[in-house]
MDTraj code that builds the backbone (N, CA, C; nanometers):
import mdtraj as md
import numpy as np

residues = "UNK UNK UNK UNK UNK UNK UNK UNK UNK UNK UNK UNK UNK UNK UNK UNK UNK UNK UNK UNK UNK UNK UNK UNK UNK UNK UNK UNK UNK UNK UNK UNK UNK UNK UNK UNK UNK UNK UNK UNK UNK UNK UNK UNK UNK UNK UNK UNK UNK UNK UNK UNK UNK UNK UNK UNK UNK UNK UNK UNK UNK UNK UNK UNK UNK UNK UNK UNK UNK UNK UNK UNK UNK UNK UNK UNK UNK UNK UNK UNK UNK UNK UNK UNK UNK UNK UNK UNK UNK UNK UNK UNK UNK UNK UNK UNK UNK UNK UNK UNK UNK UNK UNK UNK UNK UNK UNK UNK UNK UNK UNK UNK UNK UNK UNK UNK UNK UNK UNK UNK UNK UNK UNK UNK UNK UNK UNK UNK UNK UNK UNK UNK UNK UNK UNK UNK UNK UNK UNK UNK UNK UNK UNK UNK UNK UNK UNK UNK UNK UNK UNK UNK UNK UNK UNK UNK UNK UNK UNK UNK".split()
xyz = np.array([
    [-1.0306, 0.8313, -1.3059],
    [-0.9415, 0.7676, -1.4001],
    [-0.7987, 0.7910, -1.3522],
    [-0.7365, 0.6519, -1.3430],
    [-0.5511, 0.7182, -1.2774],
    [-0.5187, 0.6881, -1.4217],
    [-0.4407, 0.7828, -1.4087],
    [-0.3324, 0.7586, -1.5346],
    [-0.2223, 0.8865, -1.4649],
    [-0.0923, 0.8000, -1.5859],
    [0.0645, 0.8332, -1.5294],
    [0.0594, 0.9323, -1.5748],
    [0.1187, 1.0827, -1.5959],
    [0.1455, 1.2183, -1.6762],
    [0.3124, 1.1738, -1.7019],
    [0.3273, 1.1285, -1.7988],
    [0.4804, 1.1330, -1.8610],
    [0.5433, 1.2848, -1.8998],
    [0.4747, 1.3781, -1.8843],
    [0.4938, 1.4805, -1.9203],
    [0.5232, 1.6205, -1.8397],
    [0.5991, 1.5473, -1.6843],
    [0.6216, 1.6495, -1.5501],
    [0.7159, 1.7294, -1.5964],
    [0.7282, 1.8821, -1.6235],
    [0.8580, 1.9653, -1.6242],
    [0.9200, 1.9869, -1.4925],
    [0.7967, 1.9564, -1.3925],
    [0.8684, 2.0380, -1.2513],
    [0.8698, 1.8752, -1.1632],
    [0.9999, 1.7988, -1.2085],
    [0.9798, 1.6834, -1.0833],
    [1.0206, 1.7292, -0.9827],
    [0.9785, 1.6374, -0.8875],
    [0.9729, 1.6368, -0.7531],
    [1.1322, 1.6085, -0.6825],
    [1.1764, 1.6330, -0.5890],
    [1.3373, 1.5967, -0.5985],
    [1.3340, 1.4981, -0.5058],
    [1.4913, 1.4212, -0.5161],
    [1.4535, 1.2919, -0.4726],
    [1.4798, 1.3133, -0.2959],
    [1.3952, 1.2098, -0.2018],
    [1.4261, 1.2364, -0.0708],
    [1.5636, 1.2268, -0.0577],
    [1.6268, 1.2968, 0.0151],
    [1.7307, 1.3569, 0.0922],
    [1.7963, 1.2416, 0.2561],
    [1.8545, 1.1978, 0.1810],
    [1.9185, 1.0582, 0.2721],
    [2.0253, 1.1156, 0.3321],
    [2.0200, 1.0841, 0.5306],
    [2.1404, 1.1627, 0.5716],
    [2.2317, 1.0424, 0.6165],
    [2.3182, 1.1129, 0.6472],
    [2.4414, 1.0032, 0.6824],
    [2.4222, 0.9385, 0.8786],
    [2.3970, 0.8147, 0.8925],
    [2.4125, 0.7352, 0.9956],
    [2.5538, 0.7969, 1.1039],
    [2.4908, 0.8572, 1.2309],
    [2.6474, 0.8703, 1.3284],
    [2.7356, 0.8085, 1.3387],
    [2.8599, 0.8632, 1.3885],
    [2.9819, 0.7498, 1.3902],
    [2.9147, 0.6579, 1.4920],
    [2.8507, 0.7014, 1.5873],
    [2.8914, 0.5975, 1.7155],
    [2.7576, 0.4925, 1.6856],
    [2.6206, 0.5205, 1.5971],
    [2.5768, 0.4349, 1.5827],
    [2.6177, 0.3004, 1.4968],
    [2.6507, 0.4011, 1.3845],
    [2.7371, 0.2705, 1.3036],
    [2.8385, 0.1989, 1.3632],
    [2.9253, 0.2088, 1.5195],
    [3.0436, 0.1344, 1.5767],
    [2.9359, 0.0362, 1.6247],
    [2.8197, 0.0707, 1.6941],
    [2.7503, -0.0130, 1.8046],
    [2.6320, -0.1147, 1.7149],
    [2.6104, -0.0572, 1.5778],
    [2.5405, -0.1478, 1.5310],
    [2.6259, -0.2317, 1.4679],
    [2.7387, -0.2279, 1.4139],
    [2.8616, -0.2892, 1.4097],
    [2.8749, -0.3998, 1.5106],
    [2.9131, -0.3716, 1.6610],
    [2.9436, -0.4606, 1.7366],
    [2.8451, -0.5249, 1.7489],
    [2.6910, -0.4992, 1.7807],
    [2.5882, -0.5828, 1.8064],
    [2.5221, -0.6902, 1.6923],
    [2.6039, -0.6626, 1.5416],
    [2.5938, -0.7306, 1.4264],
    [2.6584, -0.8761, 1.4128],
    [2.7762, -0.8324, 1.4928],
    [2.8969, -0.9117, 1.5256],
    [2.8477, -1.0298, 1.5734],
    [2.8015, -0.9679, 1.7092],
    [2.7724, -1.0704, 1.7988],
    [2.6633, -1.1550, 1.7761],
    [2.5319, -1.0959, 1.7480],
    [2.4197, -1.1556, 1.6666],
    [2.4392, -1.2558, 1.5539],
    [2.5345, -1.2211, 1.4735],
    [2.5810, -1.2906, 1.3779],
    [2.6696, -1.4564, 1.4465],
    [2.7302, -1.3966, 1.5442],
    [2.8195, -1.5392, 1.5835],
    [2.7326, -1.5915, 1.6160],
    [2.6434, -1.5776, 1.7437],
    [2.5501, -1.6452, 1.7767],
    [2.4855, -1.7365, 1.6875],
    [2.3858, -1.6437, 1.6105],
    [2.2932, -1.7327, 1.5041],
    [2.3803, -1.8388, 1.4326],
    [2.4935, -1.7871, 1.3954],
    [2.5638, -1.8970, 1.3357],
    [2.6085, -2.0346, 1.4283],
    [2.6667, -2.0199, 1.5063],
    [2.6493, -2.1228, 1.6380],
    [2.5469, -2.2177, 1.6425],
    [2.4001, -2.1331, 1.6525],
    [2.3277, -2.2002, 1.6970],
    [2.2749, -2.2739, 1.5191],
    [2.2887, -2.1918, 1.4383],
    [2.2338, -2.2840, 1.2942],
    [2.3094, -2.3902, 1.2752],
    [2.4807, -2.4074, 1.3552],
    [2.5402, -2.5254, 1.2778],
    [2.5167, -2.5957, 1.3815],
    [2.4647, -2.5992, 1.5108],
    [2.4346, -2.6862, 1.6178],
    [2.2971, -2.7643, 1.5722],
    [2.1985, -2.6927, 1.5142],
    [2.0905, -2.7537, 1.4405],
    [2.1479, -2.8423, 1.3271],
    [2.1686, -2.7767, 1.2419],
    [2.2273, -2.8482, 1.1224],
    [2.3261, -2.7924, 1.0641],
    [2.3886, -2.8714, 0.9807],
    [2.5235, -2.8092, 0.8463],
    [2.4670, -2.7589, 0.7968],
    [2.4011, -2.7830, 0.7091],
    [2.3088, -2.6418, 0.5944],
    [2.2825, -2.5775, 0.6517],
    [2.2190, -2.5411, 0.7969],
    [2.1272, -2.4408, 0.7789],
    [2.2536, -2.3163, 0.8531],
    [2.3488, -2.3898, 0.9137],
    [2.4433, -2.3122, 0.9433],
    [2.5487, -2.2364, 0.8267],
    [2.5350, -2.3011, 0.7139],
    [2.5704, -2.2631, 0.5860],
    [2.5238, -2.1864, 0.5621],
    [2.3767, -2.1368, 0.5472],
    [2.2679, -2.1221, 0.5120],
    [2.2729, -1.9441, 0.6512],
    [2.2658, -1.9681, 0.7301],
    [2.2907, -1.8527, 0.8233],
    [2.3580, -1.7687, 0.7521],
    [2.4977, -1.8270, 0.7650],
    [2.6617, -1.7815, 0.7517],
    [2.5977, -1.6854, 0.6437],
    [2.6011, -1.7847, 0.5425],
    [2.6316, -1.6899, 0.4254],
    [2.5107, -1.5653, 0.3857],
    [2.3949, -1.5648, 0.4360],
    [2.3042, -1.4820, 0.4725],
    [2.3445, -1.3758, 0.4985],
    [2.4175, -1.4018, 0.6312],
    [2.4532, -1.2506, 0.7313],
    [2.5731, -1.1965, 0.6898],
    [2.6365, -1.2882, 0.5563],
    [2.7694, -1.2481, 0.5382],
    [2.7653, -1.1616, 0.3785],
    [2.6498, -1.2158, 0.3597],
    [2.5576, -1.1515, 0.2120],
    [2.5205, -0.9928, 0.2293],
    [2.4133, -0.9970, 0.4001],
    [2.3853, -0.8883, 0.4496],
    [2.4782, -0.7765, 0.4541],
    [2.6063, -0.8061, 0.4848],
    [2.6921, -0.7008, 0.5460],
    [2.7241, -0.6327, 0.6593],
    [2.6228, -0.6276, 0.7327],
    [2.5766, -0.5079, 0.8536],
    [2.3976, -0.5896, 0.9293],
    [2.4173, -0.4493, 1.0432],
    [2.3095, -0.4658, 1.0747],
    [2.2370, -0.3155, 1.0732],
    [2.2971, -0.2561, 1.0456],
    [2.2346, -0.1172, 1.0098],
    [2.0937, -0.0824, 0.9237],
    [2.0214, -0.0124, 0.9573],
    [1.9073, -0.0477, 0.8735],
    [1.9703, 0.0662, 0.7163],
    [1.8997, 0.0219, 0.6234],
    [1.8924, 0.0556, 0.4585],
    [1.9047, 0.2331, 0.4404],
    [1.7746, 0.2316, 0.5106],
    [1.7250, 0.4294, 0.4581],
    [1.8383, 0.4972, 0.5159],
    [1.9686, 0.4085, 0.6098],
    [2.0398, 0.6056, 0.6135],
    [2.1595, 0.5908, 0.4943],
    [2.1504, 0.4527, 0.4577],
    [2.2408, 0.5122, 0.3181],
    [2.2402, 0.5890, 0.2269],
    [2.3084, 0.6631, 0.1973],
    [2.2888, 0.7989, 0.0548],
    [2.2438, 0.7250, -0.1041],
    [2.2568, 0.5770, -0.0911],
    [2.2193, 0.5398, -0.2429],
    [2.0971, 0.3782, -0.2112],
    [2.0615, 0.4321, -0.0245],
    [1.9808, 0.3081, -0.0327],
    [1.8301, 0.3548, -0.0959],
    [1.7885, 0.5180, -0.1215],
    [1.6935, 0.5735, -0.1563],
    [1.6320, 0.5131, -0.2801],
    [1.4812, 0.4818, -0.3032],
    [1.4652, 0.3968, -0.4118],
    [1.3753, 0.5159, -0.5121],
    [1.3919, 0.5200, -0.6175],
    [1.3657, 0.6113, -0.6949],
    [1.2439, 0.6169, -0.7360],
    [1.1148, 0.6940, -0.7083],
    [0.9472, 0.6999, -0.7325],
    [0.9636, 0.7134, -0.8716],
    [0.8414, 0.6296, -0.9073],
    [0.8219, 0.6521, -1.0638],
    [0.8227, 0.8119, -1.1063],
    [0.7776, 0.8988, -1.0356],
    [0.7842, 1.0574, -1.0468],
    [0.9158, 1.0775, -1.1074],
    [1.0076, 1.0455, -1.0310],
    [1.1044, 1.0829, -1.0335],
    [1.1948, 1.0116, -1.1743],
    [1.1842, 0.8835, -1.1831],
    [1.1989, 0.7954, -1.3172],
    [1.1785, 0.9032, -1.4566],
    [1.0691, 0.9377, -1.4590],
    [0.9473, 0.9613, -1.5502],
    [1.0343, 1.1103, -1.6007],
    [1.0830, 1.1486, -1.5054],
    [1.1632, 1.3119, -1.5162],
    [1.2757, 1.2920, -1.5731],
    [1.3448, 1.1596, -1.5745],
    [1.4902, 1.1895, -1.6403],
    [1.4434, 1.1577, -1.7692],
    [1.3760, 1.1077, -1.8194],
    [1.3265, 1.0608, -2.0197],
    [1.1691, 1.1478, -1.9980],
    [1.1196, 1.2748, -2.0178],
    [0.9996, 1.3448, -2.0179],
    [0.9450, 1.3329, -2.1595],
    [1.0333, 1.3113, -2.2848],
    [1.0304, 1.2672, -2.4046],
    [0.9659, 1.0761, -2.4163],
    [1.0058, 0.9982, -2.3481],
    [0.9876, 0.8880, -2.3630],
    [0.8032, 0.8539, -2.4065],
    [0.7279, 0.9339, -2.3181],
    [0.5941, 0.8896, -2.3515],
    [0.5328, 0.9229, -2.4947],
    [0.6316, 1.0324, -2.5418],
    [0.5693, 1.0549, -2.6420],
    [0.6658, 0.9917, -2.7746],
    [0.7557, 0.9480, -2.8008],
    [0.8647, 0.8975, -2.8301],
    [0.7802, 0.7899, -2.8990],
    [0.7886, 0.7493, -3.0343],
    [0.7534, 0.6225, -3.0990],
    [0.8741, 0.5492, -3.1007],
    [0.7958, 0.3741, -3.1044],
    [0.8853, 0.2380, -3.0923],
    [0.9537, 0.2742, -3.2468],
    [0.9644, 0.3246, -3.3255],
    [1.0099, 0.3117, -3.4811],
    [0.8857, 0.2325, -3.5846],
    [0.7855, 0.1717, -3.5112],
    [0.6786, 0.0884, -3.5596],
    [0.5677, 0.1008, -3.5345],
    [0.5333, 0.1546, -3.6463],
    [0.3740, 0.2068, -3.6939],
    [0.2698, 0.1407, -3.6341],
    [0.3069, 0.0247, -3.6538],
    [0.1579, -0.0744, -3.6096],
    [0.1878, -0.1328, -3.3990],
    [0.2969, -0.1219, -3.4180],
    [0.2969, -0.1135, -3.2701],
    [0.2348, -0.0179, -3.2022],
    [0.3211, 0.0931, -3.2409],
    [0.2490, 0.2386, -3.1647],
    [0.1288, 0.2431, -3.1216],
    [0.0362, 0.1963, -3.2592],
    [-0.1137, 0.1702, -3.2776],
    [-0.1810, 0.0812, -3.1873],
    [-0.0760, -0.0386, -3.2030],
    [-0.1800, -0.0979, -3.0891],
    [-0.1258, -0.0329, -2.9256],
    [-0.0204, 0.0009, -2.9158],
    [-0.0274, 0.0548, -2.7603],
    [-0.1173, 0.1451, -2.7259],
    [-0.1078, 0.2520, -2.8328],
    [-0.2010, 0.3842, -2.8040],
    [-0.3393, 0.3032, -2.7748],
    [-0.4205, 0.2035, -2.8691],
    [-0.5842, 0.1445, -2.8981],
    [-0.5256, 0.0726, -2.7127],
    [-0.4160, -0.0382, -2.6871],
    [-0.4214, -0.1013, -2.5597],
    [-0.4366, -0.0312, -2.4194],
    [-0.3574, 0.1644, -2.4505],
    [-0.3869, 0.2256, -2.2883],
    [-0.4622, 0.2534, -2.3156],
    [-0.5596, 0.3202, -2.4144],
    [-0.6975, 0.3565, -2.4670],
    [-0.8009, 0.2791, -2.3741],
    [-0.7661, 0.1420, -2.4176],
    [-0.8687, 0.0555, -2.3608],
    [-0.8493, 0.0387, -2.1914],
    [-0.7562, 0.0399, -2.1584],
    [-0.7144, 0.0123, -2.0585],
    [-0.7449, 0.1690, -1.9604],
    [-0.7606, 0.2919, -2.0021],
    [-0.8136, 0.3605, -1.9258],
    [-0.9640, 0.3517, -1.9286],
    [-1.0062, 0.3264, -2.0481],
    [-1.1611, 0.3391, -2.0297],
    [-1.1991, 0.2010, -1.9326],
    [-1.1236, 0.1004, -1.9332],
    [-1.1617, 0.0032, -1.8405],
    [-1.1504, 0.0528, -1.6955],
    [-1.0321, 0.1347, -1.6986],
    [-1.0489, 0.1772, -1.5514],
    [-1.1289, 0.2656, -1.5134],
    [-1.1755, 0.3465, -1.5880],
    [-1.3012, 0.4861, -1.5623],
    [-1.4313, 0.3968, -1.5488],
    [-1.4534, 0.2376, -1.5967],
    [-1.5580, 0.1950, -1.6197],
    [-1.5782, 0.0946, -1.4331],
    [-1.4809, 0.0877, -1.4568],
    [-1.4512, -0.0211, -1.2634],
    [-1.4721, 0.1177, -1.1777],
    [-1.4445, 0.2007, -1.2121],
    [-1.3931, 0.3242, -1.0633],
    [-1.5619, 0.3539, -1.0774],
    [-1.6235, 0.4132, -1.2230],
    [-1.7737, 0.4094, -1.1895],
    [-1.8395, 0.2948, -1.0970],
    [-1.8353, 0.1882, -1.1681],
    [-1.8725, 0.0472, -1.0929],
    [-1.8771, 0.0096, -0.9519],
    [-1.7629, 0.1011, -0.8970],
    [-1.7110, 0.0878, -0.7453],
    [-1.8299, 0.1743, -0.6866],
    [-1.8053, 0.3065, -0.7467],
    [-1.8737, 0.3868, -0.7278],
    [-2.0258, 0.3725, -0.6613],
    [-2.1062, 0.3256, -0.8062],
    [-2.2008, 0.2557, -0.7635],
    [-2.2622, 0.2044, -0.6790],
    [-2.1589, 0.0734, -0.6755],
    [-2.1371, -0.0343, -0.5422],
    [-2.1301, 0.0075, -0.3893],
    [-2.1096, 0.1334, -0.3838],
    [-2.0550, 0.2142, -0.2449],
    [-2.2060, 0.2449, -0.2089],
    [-2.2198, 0.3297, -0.3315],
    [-2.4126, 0.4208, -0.3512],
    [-2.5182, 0.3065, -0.2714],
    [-2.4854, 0.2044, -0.3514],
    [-2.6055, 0.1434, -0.3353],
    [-2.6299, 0.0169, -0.2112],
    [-2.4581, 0.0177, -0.1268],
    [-2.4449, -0.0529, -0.0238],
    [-2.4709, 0.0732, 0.0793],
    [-2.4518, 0.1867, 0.0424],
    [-2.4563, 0.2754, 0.1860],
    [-2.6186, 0.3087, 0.1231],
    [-2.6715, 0.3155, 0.0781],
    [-2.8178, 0.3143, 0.0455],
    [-2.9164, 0.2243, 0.1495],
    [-2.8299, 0.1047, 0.1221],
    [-2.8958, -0.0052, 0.1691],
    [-2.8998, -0.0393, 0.3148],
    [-2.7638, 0.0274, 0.3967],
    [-2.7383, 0.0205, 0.5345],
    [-2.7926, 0.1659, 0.5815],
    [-2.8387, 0.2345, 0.5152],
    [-2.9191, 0.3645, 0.5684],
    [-3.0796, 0.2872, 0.5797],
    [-3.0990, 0.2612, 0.4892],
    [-3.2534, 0.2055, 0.4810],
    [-3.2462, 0.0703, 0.6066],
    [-3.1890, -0.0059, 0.5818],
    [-3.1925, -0.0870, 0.6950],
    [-3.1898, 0.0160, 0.8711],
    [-3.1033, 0.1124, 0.8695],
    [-3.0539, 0.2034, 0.9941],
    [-3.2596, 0.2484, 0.9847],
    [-3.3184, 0.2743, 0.9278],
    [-3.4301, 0.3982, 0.9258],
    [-3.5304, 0.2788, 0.9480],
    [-3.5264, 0.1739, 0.9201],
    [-3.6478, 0.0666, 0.9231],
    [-3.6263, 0.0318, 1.1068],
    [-3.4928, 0.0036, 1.1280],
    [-3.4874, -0.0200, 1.2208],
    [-3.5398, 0.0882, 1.3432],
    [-3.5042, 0.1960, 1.3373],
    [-3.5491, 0.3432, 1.3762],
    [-3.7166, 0.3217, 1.3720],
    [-3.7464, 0.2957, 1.2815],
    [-3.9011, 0.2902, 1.2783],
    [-3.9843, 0.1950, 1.3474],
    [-3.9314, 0.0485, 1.3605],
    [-3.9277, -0.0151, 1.4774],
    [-3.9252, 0.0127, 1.5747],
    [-3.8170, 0.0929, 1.6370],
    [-3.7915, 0.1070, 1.7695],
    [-3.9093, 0.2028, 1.8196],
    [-3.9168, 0.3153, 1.7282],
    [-3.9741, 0.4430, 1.7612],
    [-4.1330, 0.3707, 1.7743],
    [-4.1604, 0.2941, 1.7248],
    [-4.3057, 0.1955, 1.6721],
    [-4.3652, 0.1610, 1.8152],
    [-4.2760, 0.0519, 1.8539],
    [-4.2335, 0.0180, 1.9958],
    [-4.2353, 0.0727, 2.1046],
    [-4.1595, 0.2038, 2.1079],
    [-4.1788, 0.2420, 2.2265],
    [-4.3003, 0.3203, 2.2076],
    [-4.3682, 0.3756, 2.1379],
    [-4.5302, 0.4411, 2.1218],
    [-4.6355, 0.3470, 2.1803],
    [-4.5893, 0.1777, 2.1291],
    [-4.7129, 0.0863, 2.1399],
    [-4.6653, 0.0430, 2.3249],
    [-4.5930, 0.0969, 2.3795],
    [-4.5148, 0.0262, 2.4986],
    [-4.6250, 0.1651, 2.5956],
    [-4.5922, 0.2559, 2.5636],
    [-4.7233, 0.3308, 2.7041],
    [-4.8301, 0.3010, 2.6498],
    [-4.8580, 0.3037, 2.5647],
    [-5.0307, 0.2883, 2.5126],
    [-5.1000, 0.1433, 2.5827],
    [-4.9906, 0.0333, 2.5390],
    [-5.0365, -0.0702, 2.5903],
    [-5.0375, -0.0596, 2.7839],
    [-4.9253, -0.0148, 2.8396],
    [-4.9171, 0.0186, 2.9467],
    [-5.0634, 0.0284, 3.0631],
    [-5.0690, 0.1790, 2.9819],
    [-5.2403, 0.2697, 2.9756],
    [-5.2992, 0.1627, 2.9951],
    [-5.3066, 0.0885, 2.8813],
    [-5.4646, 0.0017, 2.8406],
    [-5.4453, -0.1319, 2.9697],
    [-5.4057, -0.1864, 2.9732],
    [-5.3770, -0.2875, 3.0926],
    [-5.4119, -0.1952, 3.2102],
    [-5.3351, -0.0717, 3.2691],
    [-5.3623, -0.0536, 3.4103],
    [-5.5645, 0.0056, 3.4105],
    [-5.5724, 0.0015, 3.2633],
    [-5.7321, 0.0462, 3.3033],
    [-5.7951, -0.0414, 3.2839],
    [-5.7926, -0.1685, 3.2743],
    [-5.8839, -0.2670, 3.2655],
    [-5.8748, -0.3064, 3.3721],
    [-5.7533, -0.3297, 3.5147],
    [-5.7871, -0.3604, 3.5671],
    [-5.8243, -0.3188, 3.6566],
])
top = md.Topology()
chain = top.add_chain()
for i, resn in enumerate(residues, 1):
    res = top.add_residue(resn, chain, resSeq=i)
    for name in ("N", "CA", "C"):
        top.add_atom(name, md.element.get_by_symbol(name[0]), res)
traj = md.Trajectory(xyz[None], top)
């Protein structure tokens, strides 16, 4: 059964984003530059829109630097969410009959999932069941085979 624990005292802290070198940020800088003129060049040589359409893309982008070494490009795990309001799960909407049906809707909604994860379960049992028994029939064949392969052997070189 997954279910969320709204109720972490000890969260997890958030990953630790370091700062990008000077000299990478100059060179991904210049190579942004240039990439950028280019594509644009070549989008308004294709067409007006799509050179529009470039432009304002790469001009949207900012950079060519990738995301993760920014200090606020880090995206926040539900773990971590869940830790600043630890009150929230247990926290009522102000409405009685709401509450009710959320509590009866994850209710249902976990037992549906304990009821699929059995189900899977199952499904695993009785497919690796089935490719063992197929593996052992086949085994029994072979082993069948090569028993009836000298015997028959035998029997031919003595008849003739």
């Amino acid at each position: 059964m997954t279910s969320i624990d709204m109720t972490t005292e000890n969260p997890s802290p958030p990953p630790q984003a370091y700062a990008m070198p000077v000299p990478v940020q100059v060179l991904s800088t210049i190579f942004f530059g240039i990439f950028g003129i280019l594509a644009v060049i070549l989008a308004f040589s294709a067409s007006l829109v799509g050179g529009i359409i470039v432009a304002l893309v790469l001009g949207w982008r900012g950079g060519f630097a990738p995301g993760g070494w920014a200090a606020g490009a880090a995206t926040p795990s539900l773990q971590t969410l869940m830790s600043l309001a630890p009150e929230a799960g247990k926290r009522g909407s102000g409405n009685a009959s709401f509450d009710a049906y959320r509590s009866d809707t994850l209710k249902r909604l976990e037992d549906e999932q304990e009821r699929f994860d059995n189900f899977l379960g199952r499904l695993r049992a009785a497919k690796d069941k089935s490719e063992f028994d197929d593996f052992l029939e086949e085994r029994a064949r072979r082993v069948t085979n090569l028993d009836k392969t000298p015997a028959e052997a035998l029997t031919e070189s003595a008849q003739r």
